[in-house]
C-alpha positions as CSV (number, residue, x, y, z in Angstrom):
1,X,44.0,57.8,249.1
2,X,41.3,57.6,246.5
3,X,38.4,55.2,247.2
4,X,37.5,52.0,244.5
5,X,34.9,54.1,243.4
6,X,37.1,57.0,242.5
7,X,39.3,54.8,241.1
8,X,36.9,53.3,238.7
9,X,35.9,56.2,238.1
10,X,38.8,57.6,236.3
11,X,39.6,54.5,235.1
12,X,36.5,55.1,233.1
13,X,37.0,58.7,232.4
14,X,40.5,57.8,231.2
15,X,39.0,55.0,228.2
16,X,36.3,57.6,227.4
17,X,39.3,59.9,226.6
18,X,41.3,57.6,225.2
19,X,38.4,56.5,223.1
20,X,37.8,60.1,222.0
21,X,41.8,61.0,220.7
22,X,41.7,58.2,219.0
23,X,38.2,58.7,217.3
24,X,39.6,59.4,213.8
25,X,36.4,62.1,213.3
26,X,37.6,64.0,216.3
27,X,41.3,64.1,214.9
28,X,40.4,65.2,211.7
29,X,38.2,68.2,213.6
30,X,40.6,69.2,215.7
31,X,44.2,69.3,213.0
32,X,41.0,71.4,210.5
33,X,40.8,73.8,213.4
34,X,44.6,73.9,213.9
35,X,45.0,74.2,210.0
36,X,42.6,76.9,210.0
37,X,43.5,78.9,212.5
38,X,47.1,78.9,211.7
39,X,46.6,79.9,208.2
40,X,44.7,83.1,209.5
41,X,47.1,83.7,212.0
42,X,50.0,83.6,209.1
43,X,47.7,86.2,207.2
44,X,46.6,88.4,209.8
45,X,48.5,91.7,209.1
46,X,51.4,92.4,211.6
47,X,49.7,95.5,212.7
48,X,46.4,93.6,213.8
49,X,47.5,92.4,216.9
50,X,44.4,92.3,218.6
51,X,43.1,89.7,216.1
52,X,46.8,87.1,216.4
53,X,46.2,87.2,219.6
54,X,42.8,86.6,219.4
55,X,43.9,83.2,217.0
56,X,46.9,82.3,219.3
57,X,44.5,81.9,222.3
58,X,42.1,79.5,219.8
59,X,45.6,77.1,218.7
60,X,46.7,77.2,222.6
61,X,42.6,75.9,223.4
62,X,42.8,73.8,220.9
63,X,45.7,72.9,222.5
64,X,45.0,72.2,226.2
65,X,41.6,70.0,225.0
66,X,44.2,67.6,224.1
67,X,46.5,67.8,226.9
68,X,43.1,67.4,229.3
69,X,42.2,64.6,227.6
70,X,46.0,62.8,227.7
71,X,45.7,63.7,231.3
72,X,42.1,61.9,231.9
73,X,43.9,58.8,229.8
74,X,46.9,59.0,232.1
75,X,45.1,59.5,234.9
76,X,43.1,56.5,234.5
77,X,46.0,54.1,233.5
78,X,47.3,54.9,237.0
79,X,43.9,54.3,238.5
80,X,44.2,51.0,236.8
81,X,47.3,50.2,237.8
82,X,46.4,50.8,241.3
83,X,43.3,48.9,241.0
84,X,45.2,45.9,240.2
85,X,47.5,46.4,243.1
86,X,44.7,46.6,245.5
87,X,43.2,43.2,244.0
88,X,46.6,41.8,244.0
89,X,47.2,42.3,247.8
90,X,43.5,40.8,248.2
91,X,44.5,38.2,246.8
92,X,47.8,38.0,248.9
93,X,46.1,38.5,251.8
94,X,43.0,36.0,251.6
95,X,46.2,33.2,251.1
96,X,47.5,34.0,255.0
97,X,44.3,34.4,256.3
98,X,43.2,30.7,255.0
């Protein structure tokens, strides 16, 4: 069971993400760098394989900095969530102990 200071923890991490896919300068990086790269791999000569590999490893990074990022955000909803469970059953348990 993660500690309140883990939990707060990714609750942070998980707005800094958030913060950063929504950051519209970010976006606009990222979709260049898929534009980009996807254009080169479209014109790369079938026989080069090296080199559309070489671009299909930079779309699938590209890629996975997203999904790392959606996992920080979803990580740190469900730190939320069980932050306000914890402060709920406080709550619950201060009233029978009064």
């Amino acid at each position: 069971m993660a500690s309140d200071s883990d939990l707060l923890d990714q609750q942070g991490r998980g707005q800094v993400a958030l913060q950063l896919l929504e950051n519209e300068l970010l976006k606009e990086a990222l979709d260049a760098i898929d534009r980009e790269v996807m254009e080169q791999w479209i014109g790369c000569p079938a026989r080069d394989k090296e080199g559309k590999e070489a671009l299909w490893q930079l779309i699938k990074t590209s890629r996975k900095f997203r999904e790392v990022l959606t996992g920080y955000i979803d990580t740190g909803k469900l730190a939320t969530h069980r932050l306000k469970q914890y402060e709920e059953q406080g709550r619950i348990a201060r009233l029978f102990t009064k």
